[in-house]
N, C-alpha and C positions, 0 to 999 in steps of 0.2 A: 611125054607126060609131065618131063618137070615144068616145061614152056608152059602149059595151063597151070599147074598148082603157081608158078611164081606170076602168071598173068590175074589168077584168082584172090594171089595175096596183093597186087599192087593193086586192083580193084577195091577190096574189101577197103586197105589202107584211104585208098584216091575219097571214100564211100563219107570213112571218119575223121578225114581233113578236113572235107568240104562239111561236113554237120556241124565237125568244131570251127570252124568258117561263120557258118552261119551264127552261131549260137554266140560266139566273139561278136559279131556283127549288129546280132540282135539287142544282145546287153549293149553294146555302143550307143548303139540310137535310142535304145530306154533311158540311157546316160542323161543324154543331149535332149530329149525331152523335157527329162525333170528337169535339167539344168536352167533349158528355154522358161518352165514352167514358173520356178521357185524369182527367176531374174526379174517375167514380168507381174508377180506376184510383188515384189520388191519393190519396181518402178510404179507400180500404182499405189501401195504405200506410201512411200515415198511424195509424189502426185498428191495426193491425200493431206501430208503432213504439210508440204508446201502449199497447199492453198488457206488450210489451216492458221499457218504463221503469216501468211499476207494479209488475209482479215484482220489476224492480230494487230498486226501492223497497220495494215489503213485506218482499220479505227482506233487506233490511238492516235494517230496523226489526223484524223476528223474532231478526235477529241478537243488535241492541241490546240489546234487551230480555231477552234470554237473559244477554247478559251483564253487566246489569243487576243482574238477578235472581242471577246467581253471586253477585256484587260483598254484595249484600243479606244474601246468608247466607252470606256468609264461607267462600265454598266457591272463591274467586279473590282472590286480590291482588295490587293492583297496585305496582310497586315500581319504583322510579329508581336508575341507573347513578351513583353519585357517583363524582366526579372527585377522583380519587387525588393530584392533582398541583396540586389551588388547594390554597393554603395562606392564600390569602389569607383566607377565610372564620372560619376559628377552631373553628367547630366542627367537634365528632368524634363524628359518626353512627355509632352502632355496624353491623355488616352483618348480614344478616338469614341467620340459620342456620338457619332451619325446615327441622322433618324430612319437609316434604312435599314436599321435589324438592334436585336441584344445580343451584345458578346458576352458572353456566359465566362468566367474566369476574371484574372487580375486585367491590367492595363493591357493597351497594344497600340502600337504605331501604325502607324500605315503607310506601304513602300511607294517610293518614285515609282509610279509606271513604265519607267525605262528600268528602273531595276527590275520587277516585278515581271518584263518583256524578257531578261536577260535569265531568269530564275526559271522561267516559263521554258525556255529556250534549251537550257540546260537539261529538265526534269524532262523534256523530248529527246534529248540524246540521248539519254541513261533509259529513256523507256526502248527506243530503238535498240540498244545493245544489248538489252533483257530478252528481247524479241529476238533480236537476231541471235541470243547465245541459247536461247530454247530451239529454236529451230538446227542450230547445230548439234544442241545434245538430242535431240530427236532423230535428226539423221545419221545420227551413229550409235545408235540405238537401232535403228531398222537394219540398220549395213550390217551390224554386229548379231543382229537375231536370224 
């Protein structure tokens, strides 16, 4: 008779090992679910944000290059606000009267086209690095949410 009670107790046991088995188990893969779920919830964000910043980016660089190309054929120029009131410099820029528009304001020069190409050139890097540091603070902004 003790042979059944300790075979009845090693059953019962065997009964609520394998439950809590299961039930460990269960919660596991509910785990790894979410886990799966929340990662490609992420990578599509993610996805999303980078297609985002590359627009960004193409068209500022479609921008540039449009206005490049103005710059190139002489169909835009670019031209600086002189300051009416240094005296200290000496020289006397004449102001620019072209009859292709009114500049509204005091005097203005108007730049070499190679400078103007080089100023151009520059205001595309710093747009680039705008773009590309948004795009980083975005991506660690999704990593971190």
């Amino acid at each position: 008779m003790l042979d059944w009670r300790y075979g009845k107790q090693l059953a019962e046991q065997s009964a609520t090992y394998q439950a809590d088995l299961t039930f460990i188990s269960n919660a596991a893969a509910a785990q790894v679910r979410a886990d799966q779920e929340q990662r490609l919830a992420l990578e599509q964000r993610l996805a999303a944000s980078d297609q985002t910043h590359y627009k960004e980016l193409s068209g500022a660089q479609k921008d540039q290059g449009r206005l490049r190309d103005r710059l190139a054929t002489s169909d835009l120029r670019l031209s600086v606000l002189l300051d009416a009131t240094d005296t200290a410099s000496g020289c006397s820029v004449p102001a620019d009267t072209g009859a292709g528009g009114v500049v509204h304001g005091g005097a203005r020069a108007r730049l070499d086209p190679a400078h103007a190409q080089r100023i151009i050139g520059i205001t595309d890097a710093g747009d680039q690095g705008l773009i590309a540091l948004a795009s980083c603070q975005a991506y660690v902004r999704e990593v971190l949410r």
